[in-house]
N, C-alpha and C positions, 0 to 999 in steps of 0.2 A: 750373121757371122759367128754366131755364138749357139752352139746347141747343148739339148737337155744331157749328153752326154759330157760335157766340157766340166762338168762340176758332179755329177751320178755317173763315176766309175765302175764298172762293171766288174772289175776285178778287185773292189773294195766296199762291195753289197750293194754297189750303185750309192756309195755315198762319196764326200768329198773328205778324205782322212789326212793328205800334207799339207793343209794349211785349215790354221785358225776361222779363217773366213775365206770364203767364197770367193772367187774370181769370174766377175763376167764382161761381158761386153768393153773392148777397148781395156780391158786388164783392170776395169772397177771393181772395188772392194765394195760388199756385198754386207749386210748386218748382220748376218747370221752364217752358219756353214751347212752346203747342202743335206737332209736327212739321208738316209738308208730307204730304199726303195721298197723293198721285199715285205712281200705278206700285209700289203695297204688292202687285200679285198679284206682284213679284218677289221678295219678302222673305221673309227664312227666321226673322223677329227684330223684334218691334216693339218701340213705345217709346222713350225715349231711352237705355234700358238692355238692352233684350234681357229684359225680364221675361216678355215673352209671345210664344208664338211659335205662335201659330195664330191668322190673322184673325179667326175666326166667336167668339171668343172676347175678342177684344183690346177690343170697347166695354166689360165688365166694367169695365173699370180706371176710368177717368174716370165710370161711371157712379156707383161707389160711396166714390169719392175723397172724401171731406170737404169740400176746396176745393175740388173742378172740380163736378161735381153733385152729391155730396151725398144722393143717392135711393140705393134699390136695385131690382135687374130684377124682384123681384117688386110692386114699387108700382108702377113704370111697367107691365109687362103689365097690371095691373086697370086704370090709368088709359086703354091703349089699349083693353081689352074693355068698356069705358065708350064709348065713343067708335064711333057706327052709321057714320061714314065709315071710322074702320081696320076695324075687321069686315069692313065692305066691303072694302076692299081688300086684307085679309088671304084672305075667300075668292075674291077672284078671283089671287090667288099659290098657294094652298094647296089649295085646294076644301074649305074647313073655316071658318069666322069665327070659331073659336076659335084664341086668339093664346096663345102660349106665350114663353116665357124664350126656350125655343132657337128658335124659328121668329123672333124677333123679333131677336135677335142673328145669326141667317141674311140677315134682310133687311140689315141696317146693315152684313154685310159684304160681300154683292154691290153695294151700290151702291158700296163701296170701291172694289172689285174693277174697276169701270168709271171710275174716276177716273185718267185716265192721259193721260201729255205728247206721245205721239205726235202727227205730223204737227204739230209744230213750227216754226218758221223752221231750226233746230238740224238736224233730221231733212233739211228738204228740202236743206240743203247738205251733210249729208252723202252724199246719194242723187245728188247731182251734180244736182239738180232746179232748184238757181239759187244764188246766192252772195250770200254777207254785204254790207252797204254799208262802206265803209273804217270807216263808228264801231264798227259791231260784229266788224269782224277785229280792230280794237284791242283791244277787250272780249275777244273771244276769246283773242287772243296773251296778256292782262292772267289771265284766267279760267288759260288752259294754265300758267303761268308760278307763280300764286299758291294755285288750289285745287281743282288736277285733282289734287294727290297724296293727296286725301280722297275728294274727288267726282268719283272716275273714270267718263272717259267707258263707256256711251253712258246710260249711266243716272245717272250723276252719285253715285254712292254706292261704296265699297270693302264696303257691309255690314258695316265693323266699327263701334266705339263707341271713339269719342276726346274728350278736353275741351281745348277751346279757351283755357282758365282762361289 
């Protein structure tokens, strides 16, 4: 009843940005609040800890979390081999309509894998393609000044794990 979008808004990087923590399953608060989605094919470390470190792997976590879904991979595979539209489009990805744990954690991490910031306002100035308006050189000078020494450029991340606490 709870899906990966309920918490990675699409219209906020695929993160969770109105609330402190997370909301899942049955309106449970959650320990942590969803990451940002985008540009994980450059990650060697998901998570907000570095517990997993292989995409095709990383829905695991939240799928069997207590608070965030609450399910496990093998309920959801029987609930999608239920289901004559994902057959479908399980064999038109696979050449098989039989859906499995891994083939189904393969799918959720390619679409990851495609979620990415390129071709940005960011990107095009720095390609010399056209230049910030004076609000956003502020933002920027304000962004270089206060939280590039975390979120280094050009990806905005140092890859490590720090707490703001």
């Amino acid at each position: 009843t709870t899906s990966c979008a309920s918490c990675h808004l699409s219209y906020t990087a695929f993160a969770h940005t109105d609330h402190a923590l997370s909301h899942g399953i049955n309106n449970r608060i959650g320990k942590r609040n969803a990451p940002a989605l985008f540009n994980l094919a450059w990650s060697k470390k998901l998570m907000w800890d570095g517990a997993i470190n292989h995409l095709d792997a990383q829905a695991l976590a939240p799928i069997h979390n207590k608070d965030e879904m609450d399910e496990t991979i093998t309920h959801v595979v029987d609930k999608l081999n239920e289901s004559p539209l994902y057959r479908k489009l399980f064999y038109k990805a696979y050449k098989d309509s039989i859906i499995t744990g891994e083939k189904t954690l393969k799918c959720i991490a390619q679409f990851l894998l495609t979620i990415q910031s390129y071709q940005s306002k960011y990107d095009s100035v720095m390609k010399h393609q056209t230049s910030f308006t004076n609000q956003q050189k502020n933002g920027y000078k304000l962004f270089q000044k206060n939280c590039a020494s975390c979120h280094a450029e050009p990806l905005f991340t140092t890859n490590e794990f720090a707490t703001n606490l």
